[in-house]
C-alpha positions as CSV (number, residue, x, y, z in Angstrom):
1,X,102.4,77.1,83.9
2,X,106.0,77.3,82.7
3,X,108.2,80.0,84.5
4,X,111.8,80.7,84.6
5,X,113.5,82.1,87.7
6,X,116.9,83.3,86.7
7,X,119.7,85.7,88.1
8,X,122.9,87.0,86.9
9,X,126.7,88.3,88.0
10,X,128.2,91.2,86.5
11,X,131.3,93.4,86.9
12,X,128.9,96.6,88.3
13,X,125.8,98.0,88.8
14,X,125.2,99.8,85.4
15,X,125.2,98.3,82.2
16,X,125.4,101.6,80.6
17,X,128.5,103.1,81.8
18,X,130.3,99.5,80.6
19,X,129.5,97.3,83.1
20,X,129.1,93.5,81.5
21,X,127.0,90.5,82.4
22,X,129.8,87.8,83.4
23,X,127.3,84.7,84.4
24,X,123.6,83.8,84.2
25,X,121.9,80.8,86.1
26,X,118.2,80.2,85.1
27,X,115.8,77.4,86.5
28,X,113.0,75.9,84.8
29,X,110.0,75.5,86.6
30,X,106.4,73.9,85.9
31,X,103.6,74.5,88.0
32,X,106.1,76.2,90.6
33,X,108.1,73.3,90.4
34,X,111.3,72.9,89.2
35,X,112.0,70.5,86.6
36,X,115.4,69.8,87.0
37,X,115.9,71.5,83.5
38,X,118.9,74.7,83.4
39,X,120.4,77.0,82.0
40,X,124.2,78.1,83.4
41,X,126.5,80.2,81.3
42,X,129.8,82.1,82.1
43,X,130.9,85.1,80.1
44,X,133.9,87.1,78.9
45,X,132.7,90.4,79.8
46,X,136.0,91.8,77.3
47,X,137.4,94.0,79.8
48,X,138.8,94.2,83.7
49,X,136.8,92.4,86.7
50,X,136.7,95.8,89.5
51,X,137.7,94.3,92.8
52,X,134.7,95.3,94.3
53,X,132.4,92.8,91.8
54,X,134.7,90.1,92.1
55,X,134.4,90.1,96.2
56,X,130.7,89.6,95.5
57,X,130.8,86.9,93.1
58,X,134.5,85.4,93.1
59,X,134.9,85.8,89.6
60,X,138.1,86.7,88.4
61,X,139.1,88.2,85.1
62,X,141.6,84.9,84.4
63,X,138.8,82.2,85.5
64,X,136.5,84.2,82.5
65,X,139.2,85.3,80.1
66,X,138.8,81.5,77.9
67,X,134.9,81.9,78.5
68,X,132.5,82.6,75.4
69,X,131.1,86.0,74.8
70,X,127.9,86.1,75.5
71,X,126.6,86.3,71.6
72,X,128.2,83.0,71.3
73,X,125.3,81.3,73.7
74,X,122.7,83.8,72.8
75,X,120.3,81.6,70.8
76,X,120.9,79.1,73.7
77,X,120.0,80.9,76.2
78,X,116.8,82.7,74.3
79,X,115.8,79.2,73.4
80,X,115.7,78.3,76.7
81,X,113.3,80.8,78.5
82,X,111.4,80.9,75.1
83,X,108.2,83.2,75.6
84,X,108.0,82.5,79.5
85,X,107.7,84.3,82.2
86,X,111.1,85.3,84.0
87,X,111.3,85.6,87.9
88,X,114.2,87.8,89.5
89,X,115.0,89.3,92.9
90,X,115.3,93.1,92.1
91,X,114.3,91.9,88.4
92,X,115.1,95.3,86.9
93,X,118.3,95.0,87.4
94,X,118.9,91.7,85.9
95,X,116.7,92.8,82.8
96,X,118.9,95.8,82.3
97,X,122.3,94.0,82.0
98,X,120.5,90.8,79.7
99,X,118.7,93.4,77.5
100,X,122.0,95.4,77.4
101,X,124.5,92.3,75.8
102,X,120.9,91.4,73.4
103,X,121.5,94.8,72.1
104,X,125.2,94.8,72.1
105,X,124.5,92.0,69.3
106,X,121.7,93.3,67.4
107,X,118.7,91.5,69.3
108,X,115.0,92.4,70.6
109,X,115.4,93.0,73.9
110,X,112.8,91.0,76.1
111,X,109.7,92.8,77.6
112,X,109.1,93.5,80.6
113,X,105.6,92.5,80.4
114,X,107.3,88.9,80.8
115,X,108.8,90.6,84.2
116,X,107.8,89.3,87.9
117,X,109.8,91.2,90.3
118,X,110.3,89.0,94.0
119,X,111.4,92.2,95.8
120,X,108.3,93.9,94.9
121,X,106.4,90.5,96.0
122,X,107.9,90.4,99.1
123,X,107.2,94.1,99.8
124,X,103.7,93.6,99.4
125,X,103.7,89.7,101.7
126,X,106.1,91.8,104.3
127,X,105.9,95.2,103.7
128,X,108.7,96.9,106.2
129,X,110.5,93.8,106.6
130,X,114.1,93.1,105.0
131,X,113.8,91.7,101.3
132,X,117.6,90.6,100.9
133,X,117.8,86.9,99.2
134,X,119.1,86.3,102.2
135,X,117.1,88.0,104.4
136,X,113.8,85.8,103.0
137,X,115.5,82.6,103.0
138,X,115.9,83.5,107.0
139,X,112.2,83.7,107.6
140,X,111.2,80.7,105.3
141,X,113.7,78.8,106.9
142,X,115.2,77.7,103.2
143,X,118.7,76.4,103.6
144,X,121.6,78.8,102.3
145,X,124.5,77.7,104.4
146,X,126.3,76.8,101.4
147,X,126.5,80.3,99.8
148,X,129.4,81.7,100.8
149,X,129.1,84.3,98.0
150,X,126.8,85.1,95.1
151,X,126.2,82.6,92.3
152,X,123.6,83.2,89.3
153,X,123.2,79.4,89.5
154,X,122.6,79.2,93.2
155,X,121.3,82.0,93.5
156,X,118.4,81.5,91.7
157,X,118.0,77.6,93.4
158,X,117.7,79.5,96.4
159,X,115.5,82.1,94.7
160,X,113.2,79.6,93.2
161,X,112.0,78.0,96.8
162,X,111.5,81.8,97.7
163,X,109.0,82.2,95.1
164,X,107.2,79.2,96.2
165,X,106.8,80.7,99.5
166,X,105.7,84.3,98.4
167,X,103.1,82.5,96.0
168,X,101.1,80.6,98.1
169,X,103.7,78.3,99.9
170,X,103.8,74.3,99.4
171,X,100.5,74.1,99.0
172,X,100.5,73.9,95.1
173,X,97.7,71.4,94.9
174,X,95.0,73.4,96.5
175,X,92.6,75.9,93.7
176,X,93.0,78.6,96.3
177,X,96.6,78.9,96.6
178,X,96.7,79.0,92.8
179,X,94.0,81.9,92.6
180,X,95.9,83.8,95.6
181,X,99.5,83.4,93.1
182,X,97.7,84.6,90.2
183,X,96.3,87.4,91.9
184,X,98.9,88.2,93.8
185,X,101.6,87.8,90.7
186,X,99.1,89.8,88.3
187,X,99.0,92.6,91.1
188,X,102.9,92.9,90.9
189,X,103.2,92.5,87.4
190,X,100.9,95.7,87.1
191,X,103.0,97.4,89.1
192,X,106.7,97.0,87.9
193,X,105.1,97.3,83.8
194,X,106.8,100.2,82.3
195,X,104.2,103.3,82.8
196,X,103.2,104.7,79.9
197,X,103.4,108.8,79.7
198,X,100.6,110.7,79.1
199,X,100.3,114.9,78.6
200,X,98.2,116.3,81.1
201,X,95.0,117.6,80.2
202,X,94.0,120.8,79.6
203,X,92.0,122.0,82.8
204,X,90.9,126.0,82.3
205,X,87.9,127.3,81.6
206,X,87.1,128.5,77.6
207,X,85.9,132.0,77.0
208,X,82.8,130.5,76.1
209,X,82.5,128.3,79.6
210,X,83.5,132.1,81.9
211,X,80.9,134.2,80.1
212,X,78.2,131.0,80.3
213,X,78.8,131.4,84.3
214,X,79.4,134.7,84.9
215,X,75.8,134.9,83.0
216,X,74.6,132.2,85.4
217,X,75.8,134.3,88.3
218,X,74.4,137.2,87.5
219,X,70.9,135.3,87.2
220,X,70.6,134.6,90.6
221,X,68.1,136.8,92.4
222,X,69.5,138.1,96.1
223,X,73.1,136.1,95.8
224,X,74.5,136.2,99.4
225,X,77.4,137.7,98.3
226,X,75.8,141.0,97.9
227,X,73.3,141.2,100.6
């Protein structure tokens, strides 16, 4: 089974006020391996890096000002992850900000069907426990003394042997650790699909159903109620 884990950098938290995507790192793997196969992009996000963002990631507007925008890699980037599934810490996030520059140049945006969400897997393997990237590479013991801030790229290295651990650990031989990831990833992939709205029901009586019970009532010989 072919999965991509990915993550991305931006200048905010909210694509829709005019925050940009600046960099996306995704891993390939197979099997819940990776492959050794990538997918690393920076991006010109086309307006100012806030302070804030760039203490996260280190980015600065002058290191992405001679980048390519991110239509320019696009087609790359959509032929690498092809129809696979995507893996993310906090994954709605990540899908807001790529759907959000697929729209800002007239593409689909990618469903979230495709989405598996390791914060909501992690809630469910831990619930009450910290969910941080960094806070689960602390109890799988997964080395991460060389992030001294965010990267999509390293990021989702780290984020990939995270997954591994949430599905079933190293134990990617046995049937029974597959059946536990595939129930376990089917069980969050139900819950972070978009819910789809219904109108509530109409639940009063008809004319017709009141005078067939107050009929019924009054057919009862010696009712309690009257005695």
């Amino acid at each position: 089974m072919r999965e991509i884990v990915f993550d991305t950098e931006t200048t905010g938290l909210d694509p829709q006020s005019g925050d940009r995507m600046v960099e996306i790192g995704c891993i390939e793997m197979v099997n819940r391996v990776a492959t050794g196969r990538t997918f690393h992009a920076y991006f010109n996000p086309e307006r100012d890096m806030p302070a804030a963002a760039e203490a996260v990631h280190g980015l600065s507007i002058t290191f992405l000002s001679d980048k390519p925008k991110f239509g320019e890699r696009a087609a790359e980037f959509l032929e690498f992850i092809g129809d696979s599934p995507l893996v993310a810490h906090n994954a709605g996030f990540d899908f807001g900000f790529v759907n959000a520059e697929l729209a800002m140049i007239g593409r689909e945006p990618i469903s979230k069907d495709r989405m598996i969400d390791t914060v909501a897997l992690a809630r469910v393997r831990h619930p009450g426990a910290k969910l941080s990237l960094d806070a689960l590479c602390t109890r799988y013991g997964i080395d991460r003394s060389h992030r001294t801030k965010h990267g999509a790229l390293l990021d989702s290295e780290l984020l990939a042997q995270v997954y591994v651990e949430l599905t079933g650990g190293r134990q990617i031989g046995l049937e029974l650790a597959a059946d536990a990831q595939q129930s376990l990833v089917s069980t969050i992939t139900l819950v972070t699909r978009e819910r789809v709205y219904r109108s509530p029901r109409p639940h009063v009586a008809s004319e017709e159903e009141l005078a067939a019970h107050s009929a019924f009532v009054d057919s009862i010989n010696l009712p309690v109620w009257r005695v």
